[in-house]
Every structure is written in structure tokens, then in C-alpha cells.
Backbone bond lengths (Angstrom), bond angles and torsions (degrees), N, CA, C in turn:
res aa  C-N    CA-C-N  psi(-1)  N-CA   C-N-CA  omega(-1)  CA-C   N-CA-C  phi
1 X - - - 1.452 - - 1.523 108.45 -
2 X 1.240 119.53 143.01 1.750 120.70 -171.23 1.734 95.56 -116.89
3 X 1.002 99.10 156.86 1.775 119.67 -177.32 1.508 88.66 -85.71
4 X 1.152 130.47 136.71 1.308 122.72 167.64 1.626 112.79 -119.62
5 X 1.292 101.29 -18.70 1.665 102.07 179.74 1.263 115.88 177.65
6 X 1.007 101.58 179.26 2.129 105.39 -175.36 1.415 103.25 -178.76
7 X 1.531 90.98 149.19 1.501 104.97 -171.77 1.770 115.07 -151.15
8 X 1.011 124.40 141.42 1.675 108.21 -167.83 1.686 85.64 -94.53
9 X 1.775 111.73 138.59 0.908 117.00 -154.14 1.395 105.82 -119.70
10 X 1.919 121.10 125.38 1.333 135.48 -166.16 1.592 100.89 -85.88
11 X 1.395 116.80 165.64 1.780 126.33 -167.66 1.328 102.27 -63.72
12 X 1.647 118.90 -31.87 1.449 122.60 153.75 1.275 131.36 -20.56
13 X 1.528 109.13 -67.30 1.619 101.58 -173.54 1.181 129.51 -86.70
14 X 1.588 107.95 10.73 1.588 100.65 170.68 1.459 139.49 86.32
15 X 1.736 99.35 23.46 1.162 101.95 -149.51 1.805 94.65 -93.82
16 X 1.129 124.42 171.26 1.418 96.09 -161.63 1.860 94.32 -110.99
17 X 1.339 114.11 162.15 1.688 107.67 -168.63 1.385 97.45 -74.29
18 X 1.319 106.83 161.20 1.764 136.14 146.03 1.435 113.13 -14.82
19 X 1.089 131.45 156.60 1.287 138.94 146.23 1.954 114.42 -43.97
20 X 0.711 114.98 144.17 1.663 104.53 -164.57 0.917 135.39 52.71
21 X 1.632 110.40 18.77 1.798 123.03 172.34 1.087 118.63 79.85
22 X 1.482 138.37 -0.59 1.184 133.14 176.85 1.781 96.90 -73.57
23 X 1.599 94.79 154.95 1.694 104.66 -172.20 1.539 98.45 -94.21
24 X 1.096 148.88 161.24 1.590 153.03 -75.55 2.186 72.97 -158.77
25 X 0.992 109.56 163.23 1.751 104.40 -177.59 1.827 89.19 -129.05
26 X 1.517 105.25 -37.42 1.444 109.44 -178.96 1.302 115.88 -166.08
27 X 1.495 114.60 147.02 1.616 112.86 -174.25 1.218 120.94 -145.83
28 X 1.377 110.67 108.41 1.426 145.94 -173.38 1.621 105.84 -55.37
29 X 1.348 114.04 113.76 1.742 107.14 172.49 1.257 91.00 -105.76
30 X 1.740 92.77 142.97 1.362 123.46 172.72 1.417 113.26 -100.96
31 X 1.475 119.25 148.47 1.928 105.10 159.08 1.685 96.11 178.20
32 X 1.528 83.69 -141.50 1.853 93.85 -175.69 1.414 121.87 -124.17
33 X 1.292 112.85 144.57 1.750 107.43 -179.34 1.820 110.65 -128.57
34 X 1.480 92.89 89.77 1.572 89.69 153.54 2.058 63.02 96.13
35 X 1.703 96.83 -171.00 1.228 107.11 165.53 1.312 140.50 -87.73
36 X 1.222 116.09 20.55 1.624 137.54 152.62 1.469 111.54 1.67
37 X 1.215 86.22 -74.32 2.353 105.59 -152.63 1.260 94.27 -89.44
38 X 1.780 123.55 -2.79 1.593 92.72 -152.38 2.340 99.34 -95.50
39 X 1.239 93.12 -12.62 1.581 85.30 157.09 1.512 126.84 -76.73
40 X 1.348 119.68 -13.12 1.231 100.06 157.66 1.790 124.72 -86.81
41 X 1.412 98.41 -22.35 1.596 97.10 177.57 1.590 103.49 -74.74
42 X 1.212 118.00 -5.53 1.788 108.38 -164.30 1.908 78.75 -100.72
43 X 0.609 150.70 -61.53 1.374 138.87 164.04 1.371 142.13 -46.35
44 X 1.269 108.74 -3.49 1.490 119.11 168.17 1.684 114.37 -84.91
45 X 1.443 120.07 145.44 1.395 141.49 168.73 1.952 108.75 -24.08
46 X 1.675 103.50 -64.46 1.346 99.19 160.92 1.419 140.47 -50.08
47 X 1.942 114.73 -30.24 1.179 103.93 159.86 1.617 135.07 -64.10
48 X 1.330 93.68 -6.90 2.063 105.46 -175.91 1.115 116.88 -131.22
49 X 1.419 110.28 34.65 1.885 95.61 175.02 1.626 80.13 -120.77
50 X 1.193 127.35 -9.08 2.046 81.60 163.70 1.285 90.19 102.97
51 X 1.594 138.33 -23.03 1.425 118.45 -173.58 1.343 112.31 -86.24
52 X 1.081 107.18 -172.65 1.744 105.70 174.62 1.406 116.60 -99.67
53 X 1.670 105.41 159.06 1.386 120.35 168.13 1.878 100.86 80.52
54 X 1.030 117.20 18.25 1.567 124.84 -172.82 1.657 116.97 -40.87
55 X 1.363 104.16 -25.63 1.611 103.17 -171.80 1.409 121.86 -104.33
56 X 1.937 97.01 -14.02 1.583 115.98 163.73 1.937 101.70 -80.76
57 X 1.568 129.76 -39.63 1.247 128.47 175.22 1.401 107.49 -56.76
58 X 0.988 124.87 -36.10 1.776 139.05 -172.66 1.571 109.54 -72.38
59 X 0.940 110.09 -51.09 1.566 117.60 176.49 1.612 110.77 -59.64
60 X 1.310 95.80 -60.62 1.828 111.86 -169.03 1.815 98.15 -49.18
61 X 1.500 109.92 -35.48 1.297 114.53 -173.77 1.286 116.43 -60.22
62 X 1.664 104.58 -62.90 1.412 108.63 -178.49 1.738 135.50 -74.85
63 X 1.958 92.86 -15.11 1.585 89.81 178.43 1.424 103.01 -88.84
64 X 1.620 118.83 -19.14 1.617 116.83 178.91 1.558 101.31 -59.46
65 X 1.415 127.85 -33.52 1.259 121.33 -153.59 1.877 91.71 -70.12
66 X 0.949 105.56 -44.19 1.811 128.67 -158.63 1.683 90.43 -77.02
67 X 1.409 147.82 -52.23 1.102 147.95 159.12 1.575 97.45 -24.66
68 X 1.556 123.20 -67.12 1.352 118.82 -151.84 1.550 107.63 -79.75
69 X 1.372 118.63 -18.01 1.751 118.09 -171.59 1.440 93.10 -100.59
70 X 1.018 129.62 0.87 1.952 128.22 -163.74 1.667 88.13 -130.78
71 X 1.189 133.06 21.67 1.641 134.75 -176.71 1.951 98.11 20.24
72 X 0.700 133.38 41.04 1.554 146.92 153.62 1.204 112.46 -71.16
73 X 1.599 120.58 156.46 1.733 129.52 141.83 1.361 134.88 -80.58
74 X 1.084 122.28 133.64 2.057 108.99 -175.30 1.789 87.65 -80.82
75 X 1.557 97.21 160.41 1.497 113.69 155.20 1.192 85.58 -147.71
76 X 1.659 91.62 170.57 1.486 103.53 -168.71 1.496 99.10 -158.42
77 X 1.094 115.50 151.85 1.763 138.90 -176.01 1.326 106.51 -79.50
78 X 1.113 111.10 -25.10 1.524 109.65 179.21 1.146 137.18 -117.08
79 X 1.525 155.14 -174.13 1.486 131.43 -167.49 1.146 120.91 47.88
80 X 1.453 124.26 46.19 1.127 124.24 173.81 1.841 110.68 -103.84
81 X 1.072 128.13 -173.17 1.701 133.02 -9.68 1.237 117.80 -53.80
82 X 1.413 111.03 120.34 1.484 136.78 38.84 0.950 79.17 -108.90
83 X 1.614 95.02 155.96 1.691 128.81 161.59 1.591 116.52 -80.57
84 X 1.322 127.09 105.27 1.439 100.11 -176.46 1.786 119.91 -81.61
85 X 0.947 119.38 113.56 1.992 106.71 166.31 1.144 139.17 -11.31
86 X 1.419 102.58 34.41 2.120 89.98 -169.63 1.364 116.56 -69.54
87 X 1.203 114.26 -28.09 1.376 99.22 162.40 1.543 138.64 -40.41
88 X 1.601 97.17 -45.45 1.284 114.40 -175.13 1.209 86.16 -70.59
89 X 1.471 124.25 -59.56 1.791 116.62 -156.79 1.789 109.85 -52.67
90 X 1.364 95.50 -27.45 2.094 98.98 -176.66 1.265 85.37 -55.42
91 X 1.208 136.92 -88.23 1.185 161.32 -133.73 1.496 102.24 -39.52
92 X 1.761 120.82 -43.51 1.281 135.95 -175.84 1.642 109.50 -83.93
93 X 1.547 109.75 -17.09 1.563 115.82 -160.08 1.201 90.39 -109.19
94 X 1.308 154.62 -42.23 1.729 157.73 173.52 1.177 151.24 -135.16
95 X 1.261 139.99 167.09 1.143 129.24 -152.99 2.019 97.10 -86.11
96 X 1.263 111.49 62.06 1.450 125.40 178.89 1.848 100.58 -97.83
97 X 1.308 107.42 148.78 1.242 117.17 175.22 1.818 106.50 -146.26
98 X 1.455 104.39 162.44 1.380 117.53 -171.53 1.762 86.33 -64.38
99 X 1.018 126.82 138.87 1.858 116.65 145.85 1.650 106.92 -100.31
100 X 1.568 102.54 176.40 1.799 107.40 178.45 1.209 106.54 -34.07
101 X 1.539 128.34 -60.21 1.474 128.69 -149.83 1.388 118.37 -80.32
102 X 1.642 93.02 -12.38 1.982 80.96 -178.60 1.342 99.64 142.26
103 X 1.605 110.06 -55.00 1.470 127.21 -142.81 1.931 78.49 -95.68
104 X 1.817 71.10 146.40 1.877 86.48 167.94 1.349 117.91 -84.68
105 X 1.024 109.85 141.68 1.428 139.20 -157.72 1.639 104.19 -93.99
106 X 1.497 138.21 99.83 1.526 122.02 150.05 1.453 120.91 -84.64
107 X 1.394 105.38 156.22 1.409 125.71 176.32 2.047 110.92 -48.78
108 X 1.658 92.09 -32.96 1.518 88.43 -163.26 1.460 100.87 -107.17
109 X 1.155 107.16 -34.47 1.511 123.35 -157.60 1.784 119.10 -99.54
110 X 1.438 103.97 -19.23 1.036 106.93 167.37 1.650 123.68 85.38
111 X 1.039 121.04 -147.89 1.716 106.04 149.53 1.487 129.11 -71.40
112 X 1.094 87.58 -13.46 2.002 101.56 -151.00 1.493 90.86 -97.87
113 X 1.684 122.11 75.47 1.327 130.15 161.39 1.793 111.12 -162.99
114 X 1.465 116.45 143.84 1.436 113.70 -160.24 1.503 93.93 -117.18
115 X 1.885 99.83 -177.59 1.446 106.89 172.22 1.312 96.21 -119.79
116 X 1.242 142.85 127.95 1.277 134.83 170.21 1.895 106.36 -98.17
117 X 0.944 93.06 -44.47 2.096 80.09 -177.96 1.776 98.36 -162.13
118 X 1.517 102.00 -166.68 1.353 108.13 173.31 1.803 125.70 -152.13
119 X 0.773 136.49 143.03 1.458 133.11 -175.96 1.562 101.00 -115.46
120 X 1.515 90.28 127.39 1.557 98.86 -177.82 1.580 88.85 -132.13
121 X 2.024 85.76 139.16 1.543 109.31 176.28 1.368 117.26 -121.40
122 X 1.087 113.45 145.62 1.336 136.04 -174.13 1.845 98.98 -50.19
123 X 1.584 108.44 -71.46 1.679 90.61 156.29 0.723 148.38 58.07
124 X 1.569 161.05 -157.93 0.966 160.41 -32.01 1.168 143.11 -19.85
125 X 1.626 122.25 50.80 1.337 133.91 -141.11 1.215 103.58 -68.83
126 X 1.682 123.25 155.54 1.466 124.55 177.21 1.490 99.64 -90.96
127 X 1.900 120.88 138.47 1.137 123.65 -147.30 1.839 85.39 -145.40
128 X 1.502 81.57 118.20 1.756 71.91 164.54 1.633 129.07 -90.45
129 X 1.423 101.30 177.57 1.514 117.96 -170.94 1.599 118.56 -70.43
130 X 1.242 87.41 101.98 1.688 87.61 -174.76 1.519 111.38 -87.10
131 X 1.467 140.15 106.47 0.736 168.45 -160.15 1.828 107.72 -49.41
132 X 1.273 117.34 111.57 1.998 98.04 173.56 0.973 100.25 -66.14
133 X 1.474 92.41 146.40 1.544 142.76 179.78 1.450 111.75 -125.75
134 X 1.400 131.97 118.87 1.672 129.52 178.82 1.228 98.94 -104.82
135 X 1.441 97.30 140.15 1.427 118.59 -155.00 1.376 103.04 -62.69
136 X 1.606 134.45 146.16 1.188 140.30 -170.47 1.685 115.67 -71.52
137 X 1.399 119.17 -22.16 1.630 133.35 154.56 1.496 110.45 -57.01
138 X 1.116 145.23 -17.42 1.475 145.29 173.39 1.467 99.42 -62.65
139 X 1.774 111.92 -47.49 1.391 98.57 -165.40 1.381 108.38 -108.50
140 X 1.607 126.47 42.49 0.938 143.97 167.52 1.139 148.54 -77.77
141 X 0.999 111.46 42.39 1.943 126.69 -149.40 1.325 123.52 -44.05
142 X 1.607 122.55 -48.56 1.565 144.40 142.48 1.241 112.65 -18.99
143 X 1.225 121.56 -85.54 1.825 166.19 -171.73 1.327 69.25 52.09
144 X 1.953 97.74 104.40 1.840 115.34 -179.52 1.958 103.65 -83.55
145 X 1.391 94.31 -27.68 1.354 111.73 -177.47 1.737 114.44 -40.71
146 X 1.215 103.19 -41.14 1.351 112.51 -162.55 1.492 96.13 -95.24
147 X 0.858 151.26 -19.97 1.752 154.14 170.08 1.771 117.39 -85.30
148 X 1.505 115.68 -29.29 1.220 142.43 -158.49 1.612 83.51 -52.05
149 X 1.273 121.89 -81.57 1.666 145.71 -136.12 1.802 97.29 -57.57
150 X 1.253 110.96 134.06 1.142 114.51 172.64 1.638 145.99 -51.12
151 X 2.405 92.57 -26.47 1.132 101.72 -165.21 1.385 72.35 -133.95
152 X 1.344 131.83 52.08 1.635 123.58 154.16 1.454 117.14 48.08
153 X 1.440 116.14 33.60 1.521 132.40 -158.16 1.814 103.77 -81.35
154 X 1.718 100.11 -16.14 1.537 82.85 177.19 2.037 115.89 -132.97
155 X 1.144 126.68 116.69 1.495 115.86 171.94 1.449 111.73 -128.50
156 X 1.760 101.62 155.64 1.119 112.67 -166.03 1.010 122.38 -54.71
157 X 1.977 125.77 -23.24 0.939 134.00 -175.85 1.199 128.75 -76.65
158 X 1.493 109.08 -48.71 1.349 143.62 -149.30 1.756 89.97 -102.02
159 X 1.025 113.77 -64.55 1.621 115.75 -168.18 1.363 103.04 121.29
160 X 1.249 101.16 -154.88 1.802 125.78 -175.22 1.372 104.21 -87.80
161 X 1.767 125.99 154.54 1.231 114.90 -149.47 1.861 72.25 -132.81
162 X 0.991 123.36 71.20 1.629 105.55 -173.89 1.352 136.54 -45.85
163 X 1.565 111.41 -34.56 1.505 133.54 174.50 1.668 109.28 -54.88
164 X 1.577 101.54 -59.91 1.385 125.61 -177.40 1.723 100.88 -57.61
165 X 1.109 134.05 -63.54 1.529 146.12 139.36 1.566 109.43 4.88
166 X 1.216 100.70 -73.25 1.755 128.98 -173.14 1.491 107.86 -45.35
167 X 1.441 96.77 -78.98 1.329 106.98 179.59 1.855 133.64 -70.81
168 X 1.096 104.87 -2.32 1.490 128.05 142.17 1.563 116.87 -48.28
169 X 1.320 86.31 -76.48 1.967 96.18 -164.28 1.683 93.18 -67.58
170 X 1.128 141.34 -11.63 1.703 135.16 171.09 1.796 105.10 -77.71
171 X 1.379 101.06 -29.19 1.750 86.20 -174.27 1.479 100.17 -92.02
172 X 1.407 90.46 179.51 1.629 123.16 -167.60 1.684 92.50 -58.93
173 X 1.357 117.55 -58.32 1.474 109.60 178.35 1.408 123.12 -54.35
174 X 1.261 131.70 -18.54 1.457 131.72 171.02 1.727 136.94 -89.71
175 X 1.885 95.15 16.32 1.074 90.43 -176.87 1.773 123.16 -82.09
176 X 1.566 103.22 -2.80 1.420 95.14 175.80 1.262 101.33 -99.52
177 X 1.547 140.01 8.53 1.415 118.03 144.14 1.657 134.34 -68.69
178 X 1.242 86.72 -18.08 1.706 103.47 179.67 1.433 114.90 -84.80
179 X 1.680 123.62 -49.43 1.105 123.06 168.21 1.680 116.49 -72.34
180 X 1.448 126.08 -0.94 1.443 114.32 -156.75 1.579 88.85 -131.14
181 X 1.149 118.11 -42.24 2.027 132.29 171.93 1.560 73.64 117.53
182 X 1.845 85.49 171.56 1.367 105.82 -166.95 1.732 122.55 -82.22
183 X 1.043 107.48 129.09 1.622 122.06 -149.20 1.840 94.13 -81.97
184 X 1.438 136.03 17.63 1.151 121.01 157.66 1.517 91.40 -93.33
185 X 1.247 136.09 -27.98 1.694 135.94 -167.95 1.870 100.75 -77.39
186 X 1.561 93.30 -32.34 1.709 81.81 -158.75 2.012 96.44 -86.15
187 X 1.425 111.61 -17.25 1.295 133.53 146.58 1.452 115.94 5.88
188 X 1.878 104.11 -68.46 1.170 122.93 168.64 1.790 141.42 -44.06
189 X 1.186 113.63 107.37 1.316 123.34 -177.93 1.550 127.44 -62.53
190 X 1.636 113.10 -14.16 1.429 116.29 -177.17 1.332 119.71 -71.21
191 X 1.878 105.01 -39.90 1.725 98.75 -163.85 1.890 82.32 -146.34
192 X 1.669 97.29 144.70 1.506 103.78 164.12 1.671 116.77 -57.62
193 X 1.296 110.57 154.24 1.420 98.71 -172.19 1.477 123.65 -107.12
194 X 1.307 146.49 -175.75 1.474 117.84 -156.33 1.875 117.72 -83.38
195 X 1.106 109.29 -166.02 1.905 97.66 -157.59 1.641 79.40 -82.13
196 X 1.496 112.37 176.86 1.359 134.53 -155.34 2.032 92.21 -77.82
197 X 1.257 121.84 -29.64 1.352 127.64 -134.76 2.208 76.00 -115.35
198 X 0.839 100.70 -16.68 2.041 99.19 169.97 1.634 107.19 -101.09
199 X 1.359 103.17 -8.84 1.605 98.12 -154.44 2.158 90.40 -98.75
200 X 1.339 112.41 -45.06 1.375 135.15 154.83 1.206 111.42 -29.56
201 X 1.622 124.66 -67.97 1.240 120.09 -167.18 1.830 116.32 -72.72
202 X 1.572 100.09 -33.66 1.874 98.31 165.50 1.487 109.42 -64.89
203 X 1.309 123.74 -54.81 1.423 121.61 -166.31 1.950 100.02 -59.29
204 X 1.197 108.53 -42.08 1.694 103.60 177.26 1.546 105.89 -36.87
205 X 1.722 103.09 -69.19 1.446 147.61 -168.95 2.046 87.09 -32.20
206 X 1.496 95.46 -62.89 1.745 98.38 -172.38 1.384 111.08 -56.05
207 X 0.790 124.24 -47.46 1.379 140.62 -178.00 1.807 108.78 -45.74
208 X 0.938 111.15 -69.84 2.101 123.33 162.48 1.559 83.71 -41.69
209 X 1.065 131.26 -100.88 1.078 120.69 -164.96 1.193 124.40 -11.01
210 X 1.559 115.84 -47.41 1.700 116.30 -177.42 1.585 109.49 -70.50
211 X 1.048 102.71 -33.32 2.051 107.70 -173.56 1.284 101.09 -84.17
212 X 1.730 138.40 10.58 1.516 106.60 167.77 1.319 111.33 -104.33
């Protein structure tokens, strides 16, 4: 799991208090960059027992472990209600920006990086100066991203068309978005995108999502 950012957090963002109500001093996001973590998650117990939600069980595992040796709290993006903001919280923790499609955009990483959870400390940790960075879509003249998709599933205006999306990746024509990830994301010129066998298991992952 990689530290991706931190930010000491105002009544604004919502971060939720401590165990015993104390309010959070600072909160460390955790996740993935590029395909880094995903050999250890493809090798863990949760990736092979067959149950569900394996990469949300995997996370909860390893940032709970790091919560308890770092006297921290886990939060997590998922299992909600409540929904927590990580988006919003990236936004405060790194040099992340909205891109065309939706998905936040890094300087290094491109699209192809996640949030898996967060540890918030009581704290007030000293945090250094992360330097601006303008988002790599400014100097994007093409923006291939937004033309890429077969069934025009994403515009700047309009947004993401999810249905239109959906029923794509179910037909016969969408199976190399599913086995390859989705080709307005892989579209992107900043960062290579993750190996075919990480890119498979989210697009599966999206897919459940649509049938519940």
C-alpha cells in the first residue's frame, strides 16, 4: 500500500472524529500507483478463496493492521453508508485533478492509480510542501480520452453515460474493454496503464456492480 497524501483536516471536509470524539489532527491516504500493490493483492489469501469483495477484504486487512501499530483509525471508501469523500479528500492530499472523464488525474501516475482507505491521527503531523503541479489535461490538445470509447460513453459536458457504458462491456463488441480496461482510460498519454490481468479483475469488479 503507498501513502499517497495527507492533509490536516478543517470541519469542512468531513472527516469523521476519533474513537471518543476527538476530531482527526491529520489523515494519511492510502492506495495504489500504477501496478505497484497489485502483486501483492494477486497473491494474498483474499485473492483465492472465491469469496466476494476480495480487494475491499484485502485492504481492510492490511490498513487495519497499520491503524493498530501507527495508533491511527482506518476509514475506508467503501462499505458505506456513509460514503466517505475521498475524492474530495485527494484533492486536499495531492497534486490530483478532475481529468475529461471524471477520473482523477496524477502528475505521475496518470489515471491508472486508486484510493484504497485512510488512517487518521489524532496528531498534527508535520507535512511537507508539496509543490503545484498543473494538471497534465491543460496541456492536452487531443484529449484522446474523450474520443477513445467506442459508444461515446464519455463527454466533457454531459459526463459518463453509465447505461450506455454497461451495455457495451455485456456485448460481444466489448470484450476487449473488459479484458484490456477501458480504452477511453487507457486513451491516456501520461502513465502506462495497469497489466491486462489488474485491468480484468476491476472491469469484472464493475460489471457486479451493474447486476446488484
Amino acid at each position: 500500500m503507498a501513502v499517497r497524501g495527507a492533509f490536516h483536516p478543517l470541519p469542512d471536509d468531513n472527516v469523521p472524529p476519533l474513537p471518543g470524539g476527538a476530531p482527526a489532527g491529520t489523515l494519511v491516504l492510502l492506495g495504489w500507483t500504477g501496478g505497484r500493490q497489485w502483486p501483492a493483492f494477486a497473491a494474498s489469501p483474499e485473492a483465492r478463496d472465491g469469496r466476494p469483495h476480495p480487494l475491499d477484504r484485502w485492504s481492510r486487512r492490511v490498513i487495519d493492521a497499520a491503524a493498530v501499530a501507527l495508533d491511527a483509525a482506518a476509514i475506508y471508501p467503501f462499505g458505506g453508508p456513509p460514503h466517505r469523500p475521498f475524492q474530495r479528500w485527494a484533492l486536499r492530499a495531492e497534486p490530483v485533478a478532475h481529468s475529461p472523464i471524471g477520473v482523477l488525474i496524477h502528475p505521475e501516475w496518470g489515471l491508472w492509480h486508486a484510493y484504497r482507505g485512510a488512517l487518521a491521527f489524532r496528531e498534527r503531523l508535520p507535512l511537507a510542501d508539496d509543490p503545484a503541479r498543473a494538471s497534465p489535461c491543460e496541456r492536452c490538445a487531443d484529449r484522446p480520452c474523450l474520443s477513445a470509447c467506442p459508444v461515446g460513453a464519455f463527454s466533457e459536458h454531459h459526463g459518463y453515460d453509465v447505461p450506455a457504458c454497461t451495455h457495451h462491456l455485456r456485448s460481444p463488441s466489448g470484450v476487449a474493454c473488459v479484458s484490456a480496461g477501458c480504452l477511453a482510460r487507457r486513451a491516456c498519454p501520461v502513465a502506462p496503464p495497469y497489466g491486462e490481468a489488474q485491468n480484468a479483475f476491476h472491469m469484472r469488479a464493475f460489471l457486479r456492480t451493474r447486476q446488484a
